[in-house]
N, C-alpha and C positions, 0 to 999 in steps of 0.2 A: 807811473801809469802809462796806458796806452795813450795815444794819440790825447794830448792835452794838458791844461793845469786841474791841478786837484787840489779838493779845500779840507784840510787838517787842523782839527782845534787838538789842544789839552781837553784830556779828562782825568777826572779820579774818583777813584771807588773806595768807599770806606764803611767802617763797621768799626762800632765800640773804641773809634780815636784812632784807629791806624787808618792809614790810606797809601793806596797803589796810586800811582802817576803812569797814565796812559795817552798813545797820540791817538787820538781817532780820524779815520777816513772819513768825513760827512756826507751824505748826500751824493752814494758814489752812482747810484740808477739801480743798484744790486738788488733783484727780489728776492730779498731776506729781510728778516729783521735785525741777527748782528751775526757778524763774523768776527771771531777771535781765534787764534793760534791755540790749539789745544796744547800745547806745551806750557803757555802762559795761563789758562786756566787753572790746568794742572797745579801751579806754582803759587796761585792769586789763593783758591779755594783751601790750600794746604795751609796758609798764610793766616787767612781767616777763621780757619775751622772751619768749615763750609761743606754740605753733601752737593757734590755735583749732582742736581736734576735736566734730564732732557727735555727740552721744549717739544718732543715730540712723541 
């Protein structure tokens, strides 16, 4: 990151007994609610069976 230390937990996202292992960025000041790599979404939602909906 720019200028400073940054605080990264584990996460993991699951459904029906499988689960993805992710780092997350916490608490970065970002006005948004989540930023993800759309390529890793991509990959997550295909995994799970899952329809990509836009939050917006």
């Amino acid at each position: 990151l720019i200028g400073g230390r940054h605080f990264i937990l584990p996460y993991i996202i699951s459904k029906n007994g499988f689960y993805i292992p992710l780092t997350t960025l916490t608490d970065s000041g970002a006005n948004g609610f989540v930023f993800i790599n759309m390529a890793c979404i991509i990959n997550i939602t295909k995994f799970l069976n899952l329809k990509v909906q836009s939050l917006i």
